[in-house]
N, C-alpha and C positions, 0 to 999 in steps of 0.2 A: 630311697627314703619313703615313696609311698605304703611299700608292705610295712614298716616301724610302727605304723600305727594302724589301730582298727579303724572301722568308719567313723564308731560314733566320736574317736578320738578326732579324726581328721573334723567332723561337724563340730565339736566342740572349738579348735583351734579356728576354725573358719567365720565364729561367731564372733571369738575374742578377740582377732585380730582385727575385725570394725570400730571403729570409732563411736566410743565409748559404750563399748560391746553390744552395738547395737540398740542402747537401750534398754537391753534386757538387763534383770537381777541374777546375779549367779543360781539362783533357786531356778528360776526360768529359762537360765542356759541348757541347766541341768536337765528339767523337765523335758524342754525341748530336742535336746537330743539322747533321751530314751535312759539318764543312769541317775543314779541318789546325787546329791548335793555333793554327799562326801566323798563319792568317786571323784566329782570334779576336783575338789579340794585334793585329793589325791596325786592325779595327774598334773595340780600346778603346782607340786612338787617338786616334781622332775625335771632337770635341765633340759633335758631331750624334750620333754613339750612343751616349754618356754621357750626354748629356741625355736623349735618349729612355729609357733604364736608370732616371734619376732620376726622371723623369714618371711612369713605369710604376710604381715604389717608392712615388710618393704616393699613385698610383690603387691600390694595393693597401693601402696604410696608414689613411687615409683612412676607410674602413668600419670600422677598429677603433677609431678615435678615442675615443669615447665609453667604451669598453672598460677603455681604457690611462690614460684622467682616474678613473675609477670607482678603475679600481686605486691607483692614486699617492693617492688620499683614504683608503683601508685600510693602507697605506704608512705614511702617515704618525701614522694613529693607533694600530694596531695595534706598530710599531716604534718608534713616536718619533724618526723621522728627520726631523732640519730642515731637512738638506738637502733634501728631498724637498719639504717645506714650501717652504721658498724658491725652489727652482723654479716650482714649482706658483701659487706666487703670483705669478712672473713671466709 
């Protein structure tokens, strides 16, 4: 899967799969990893680089899991959200 994509492809999907893209504007993504705007726009396109975006998002999520369960148990008792509860027990 890594040759699938170019570099600036892989830098592009590397930025978007941060949390809430890093704060950069898609003008700035773009800038930032060396192509026009509407290259980007191009590429989110393609299922092939939205999945790769998605994959990336797990592989970074993934390591916090443990984190984000811990919290939603102080969530819930600390607030008394049931909502939270019933997710959490789903």
């Amino acid at each position: 899967m890594a040759g699938k994509f170019s570099e600036k492809q892989w830098a592009a999907i590397t930025i978007l799969a941060q949390p809430k893209r890093a704060g950069l504007t898609y003008e700035q993504i773009a800038e930032k990893v060396g192509v026009a705007k509407s290259t980007l726009f191009e590429w989110k396109k393609r299922d092939d680089f939205n999945n790769a975006v998605k994959d990336e998002i797990v592989r970074n999520t993934i390591d916090r899991l443990p984190d984000v369960l811990e919290s939603v148990q102080e969530h819930i008792i600390n607030d008394g959200n049931a909502a939270m509860l019933r997710t959490f027990l789903q």
